[in-house]
N, C-alpha and C positions, 0 to 999 in steps of 0.2 A: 574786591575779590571777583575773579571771576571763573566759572564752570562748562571745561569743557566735555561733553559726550560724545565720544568719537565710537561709533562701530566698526566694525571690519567694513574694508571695500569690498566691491567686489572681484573676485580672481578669473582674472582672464582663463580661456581654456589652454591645457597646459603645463598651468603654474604658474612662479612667475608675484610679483609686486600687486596688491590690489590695486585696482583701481583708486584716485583719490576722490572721495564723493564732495559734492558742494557744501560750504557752512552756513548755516541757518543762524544769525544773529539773534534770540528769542528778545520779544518786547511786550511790552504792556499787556496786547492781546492775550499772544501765544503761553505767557505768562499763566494769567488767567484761566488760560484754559488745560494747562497740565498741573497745576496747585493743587491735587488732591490726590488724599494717599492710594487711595485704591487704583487711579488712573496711572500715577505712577510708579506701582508697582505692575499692573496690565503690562505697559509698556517695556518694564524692565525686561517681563520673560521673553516678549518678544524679539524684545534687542539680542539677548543673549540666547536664546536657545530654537527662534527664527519662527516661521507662521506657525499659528493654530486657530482656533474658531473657540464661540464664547464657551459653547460646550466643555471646549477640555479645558480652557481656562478657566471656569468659577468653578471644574471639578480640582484643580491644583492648590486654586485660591480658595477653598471654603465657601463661594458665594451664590447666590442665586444667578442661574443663567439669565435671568433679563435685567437684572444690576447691573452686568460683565457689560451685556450687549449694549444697552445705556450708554455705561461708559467707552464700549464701545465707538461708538457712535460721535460721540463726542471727541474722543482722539482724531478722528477721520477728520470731522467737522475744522478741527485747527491744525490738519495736516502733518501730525505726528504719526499717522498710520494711515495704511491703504489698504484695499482689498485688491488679494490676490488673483487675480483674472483668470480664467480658465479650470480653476479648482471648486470643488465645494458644490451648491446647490442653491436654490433661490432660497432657502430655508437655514441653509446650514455654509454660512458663508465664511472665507479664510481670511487672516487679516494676519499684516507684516509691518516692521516698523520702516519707518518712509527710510530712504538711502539719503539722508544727510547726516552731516554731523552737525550739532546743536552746540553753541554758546550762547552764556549768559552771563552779562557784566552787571551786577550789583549795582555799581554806580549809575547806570543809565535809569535807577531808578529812585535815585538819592531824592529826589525832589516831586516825588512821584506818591503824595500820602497813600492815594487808595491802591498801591503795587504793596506796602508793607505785609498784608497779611498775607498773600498770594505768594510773595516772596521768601515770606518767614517759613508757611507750610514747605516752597517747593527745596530751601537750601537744609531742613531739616530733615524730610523724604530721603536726597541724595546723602545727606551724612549717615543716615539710620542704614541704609540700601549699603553703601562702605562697610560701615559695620557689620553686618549680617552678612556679606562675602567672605571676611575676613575669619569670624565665626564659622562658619558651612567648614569652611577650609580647613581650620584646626581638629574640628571634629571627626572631618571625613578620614577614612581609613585611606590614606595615601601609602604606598611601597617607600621604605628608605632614599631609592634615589630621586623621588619625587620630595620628600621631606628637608632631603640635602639640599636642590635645588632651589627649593621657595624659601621667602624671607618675610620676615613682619620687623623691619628696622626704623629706627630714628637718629637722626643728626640731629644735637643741639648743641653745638659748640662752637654756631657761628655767629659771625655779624654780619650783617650784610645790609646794602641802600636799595632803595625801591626798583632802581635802574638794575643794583646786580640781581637782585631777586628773580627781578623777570627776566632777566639775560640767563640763568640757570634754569628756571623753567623752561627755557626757550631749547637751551639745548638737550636736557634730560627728554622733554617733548621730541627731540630729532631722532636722539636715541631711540625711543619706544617705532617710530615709523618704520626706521633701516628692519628694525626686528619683525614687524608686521610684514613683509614681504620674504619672509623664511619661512619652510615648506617641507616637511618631509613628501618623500614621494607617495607617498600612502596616504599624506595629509592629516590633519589632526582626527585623531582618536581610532587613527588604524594601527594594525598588528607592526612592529618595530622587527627587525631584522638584523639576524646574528646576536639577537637577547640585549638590541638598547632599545630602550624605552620608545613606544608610538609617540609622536605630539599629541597635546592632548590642548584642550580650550585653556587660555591662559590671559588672568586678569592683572592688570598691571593697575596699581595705587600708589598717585602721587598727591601727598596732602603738604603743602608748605607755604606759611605764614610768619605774621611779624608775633612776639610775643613781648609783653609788656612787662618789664624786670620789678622786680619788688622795690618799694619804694627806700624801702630800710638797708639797703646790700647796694653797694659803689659797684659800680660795672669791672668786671676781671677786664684786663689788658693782656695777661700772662698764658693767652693759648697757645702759645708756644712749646709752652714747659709742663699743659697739663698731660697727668697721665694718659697713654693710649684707649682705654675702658671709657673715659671720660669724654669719649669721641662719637661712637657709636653704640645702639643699642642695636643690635642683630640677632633676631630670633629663629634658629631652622628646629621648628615644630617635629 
């Protein structure tokens, strides 16, 4: 299995395709050093909703500012965050999540006893972190054509070899890139024109795995002939 965290590039002035940022292969270490929940949640809001200081963070997070700062610190330390240069105060310092995008292949740690626990917390972190987007989302009072738009769907009608799996990841991952370089001229979360909708921040979730068939039930061959419903599960909230 493997996890990738891509944030936005940066966008040239403009407009225009982000930037693409370098990938961070995460290992042993780096591993180690984001495996805890608070640390990565820190990280989360900064990924998605960009610099702040431990101040406004452990007032979001519920937590003691020198917990935040702590871990803090710690993020910086494995290079998961920076501080923001010319902001802030020797007191009151800004921090941002570093401009990589992070992978992490499970397997590179197959053989790896003392990665299991670090790995267990960091792959349960990002599943919980899913979840909880997914959640905000349903609950938030979105307008109709924002509700028509978003989906919370499932395909389970296929079979597929390990080669096609990742060849479908591969291209669904292209898909989401062409989309990351689309721009209103206002830019996300500005005022929309002639009454369509501003862009606004938009999270893209792709979860796809092997699943293991029940031991008692012969594999169907007949996807041909099953009904259409049987195809997709597609939810607009």
């Amino acid at each position: 299995m493997s996890h990738d965290d891509v944030p936005e590039g940066d966008r040239p002035a403009g407009g225009g395709a982000p930037a693409p940022r370098p990938t961070r292969r995460m290992d042993a270490r780096s591993l180690r050093g984001i495996a805890h929940p608070l640390r990565m949640r820190i990280l989360e809001l900064l990924t998605l909703d960009g610099p702040d200081t431990a101040t406004g963070l452990s007032r979001r997070l519920g937590e003691n500012t020198g917990t935040v700062s702590w871990h803090l610190r710690h993020l910086a330390d494995h290079d998961f965050i920076e501080e923001e240069t010319g902001r802030g105060t020797r007191r009151e310092r800004w921090w941002r999540a570093a401009a990589v995008s992070r992978r992490l292949d499970t397997t590179d740690f197959r053989d790896d006893p003392d990665a299991r626990g670090p790995l267990s917390v960091y792959v349960h972190e990002i599943v919980q972190q899913h979840f909880n987007q997914v959640v905000d989302y349903l609950a938030d009072d979105w307008g109709p054509e924002w509700r028509d738009a978003g989906a919370v769907a499932q395909w389970h009608d296929l079979a597929l070899t390990p080669d096609q799996l990742a060849a479908m990841n591969q291209e669904l991952a292209q898909v989401v890139e062409r989309y990351r370089g689309v721009a209103t001229a206002d830019g996300a979360g500005g005022g929309g024109e002639g009454g369509v909708p501003a862009a606004q921040p938009v999270i893209v979730q792709l979860q796809s795995f092997p699943r293991r068939p029940r031991a008692d039930v012969p594999p169907r061959h007949d996807t041909a002939h099953r009904d259409r419903t049987d195809r997709t599960d597609r939810t607009n909230p």
